[in-house]
N, C-alpha and C positions, 0 to 999 in steps of 0.2 A: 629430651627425647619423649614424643609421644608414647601415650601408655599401646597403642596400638602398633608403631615404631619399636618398642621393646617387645611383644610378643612375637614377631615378626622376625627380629634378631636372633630369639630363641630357637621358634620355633623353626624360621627359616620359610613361613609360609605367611604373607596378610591375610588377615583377614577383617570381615567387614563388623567383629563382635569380638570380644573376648569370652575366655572361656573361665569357669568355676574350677578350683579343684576337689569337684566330688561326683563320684556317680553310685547309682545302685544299679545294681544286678537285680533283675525283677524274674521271681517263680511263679507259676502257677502249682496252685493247691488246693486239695480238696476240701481242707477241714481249718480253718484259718486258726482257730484256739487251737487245736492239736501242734500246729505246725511252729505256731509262736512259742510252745513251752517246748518242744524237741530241739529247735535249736538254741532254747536257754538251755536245756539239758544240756546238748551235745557239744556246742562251741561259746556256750556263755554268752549268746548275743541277746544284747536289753535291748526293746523296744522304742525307738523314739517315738511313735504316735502309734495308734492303731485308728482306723475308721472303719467299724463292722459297717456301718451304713451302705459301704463302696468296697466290703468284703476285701482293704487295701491293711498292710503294716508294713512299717518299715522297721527294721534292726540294726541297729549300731553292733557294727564288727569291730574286730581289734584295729583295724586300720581307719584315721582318720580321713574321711571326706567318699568312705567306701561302706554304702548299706548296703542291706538284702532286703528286696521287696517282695511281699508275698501277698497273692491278689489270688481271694479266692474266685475259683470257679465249679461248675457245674460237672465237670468231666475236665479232666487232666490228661494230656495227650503228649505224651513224650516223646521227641523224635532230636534225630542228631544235632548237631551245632556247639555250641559255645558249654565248655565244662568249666564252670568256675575254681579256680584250687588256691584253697586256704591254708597260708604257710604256718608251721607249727615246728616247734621248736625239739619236739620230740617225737614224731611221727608212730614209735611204738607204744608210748605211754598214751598219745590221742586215739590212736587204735584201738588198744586192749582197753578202754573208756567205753569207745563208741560201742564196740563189740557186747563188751557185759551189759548194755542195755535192746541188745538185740537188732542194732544195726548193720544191716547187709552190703558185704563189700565185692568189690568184682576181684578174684582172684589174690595174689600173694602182695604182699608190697614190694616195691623192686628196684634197684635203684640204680642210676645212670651212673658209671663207676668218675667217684672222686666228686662228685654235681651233686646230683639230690636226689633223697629218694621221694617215690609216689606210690598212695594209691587211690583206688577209685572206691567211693562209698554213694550210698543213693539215699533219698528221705524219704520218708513215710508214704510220697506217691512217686516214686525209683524216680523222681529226677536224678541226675550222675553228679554229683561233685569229687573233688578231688582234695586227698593231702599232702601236701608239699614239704620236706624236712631238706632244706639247702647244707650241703655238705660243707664243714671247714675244708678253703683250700690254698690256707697258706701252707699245712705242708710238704703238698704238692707242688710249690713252685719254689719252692728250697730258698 
């Protein structure tokens, strides 16, 4: 079976390319060093390359094939769409982390009974992200 024949299979859909399994999520920001060490601070993500030249970095997250890209600009414009949420294993202890370094969250955390709980935090130029703590639900299904 063609390698093109097995994605197809998979995916259910041809196509004329395959695909990689990696993406970044790319932010705009204002202060690119500021932004690179808050989220070492906040969520431990090291840098794979930085290129001040193109005011671009990428960050290696705890998920493999999954960056954050932070490209600096000039003014930062925030508006609705896509909130990225990064799953963490302890949603309270990441909280009261982020918090005692003076990061600003939207409201309580709150969780979808028995699923996961969330909540919403912003970076140093209020883009929205989210944290994610997925709930055990073996034993809810007995």
């Amino acid at each position: 079976m063609s390698e093109q024949a097995a994605a197809a299979a998979t995916t259910g859909v041809a196509l004329p390319f395959e695909k990689t399994r990696n993406i970044v999520i790319s932010v705009n920001v204002s202060d690119l060093d500021r932004s690179i060490a808050w989220w070492h601070e906040m969520l431990g993500f090291e840098p794979l390359y930085v290129m001040k030249e193109y005011g671009w970095c990428e960050l290696r997250t705890s998920i493999e094939g999954v960056g954050l890209g932070l490209g600096q600009v000039e003014q930062v414009t925030v508006s609705g769409g896509v909130t990225p949420t990064f799953g963490v294993s302890d949603i309270d202890a990441a909280r009261g982390h982020m918090e005692s370094h003076g990061v600003r969250f939207d409201g309580d955390t709150y969780e979808i009974e028995g699923q996961v709980k969330l909540c919403t935090f912003y970076d140093p130029d209020e883009n929205p992200f989210m944290l994610a703590e997925v709930l055990d639900m073996k034993e809810k299904r007995g």
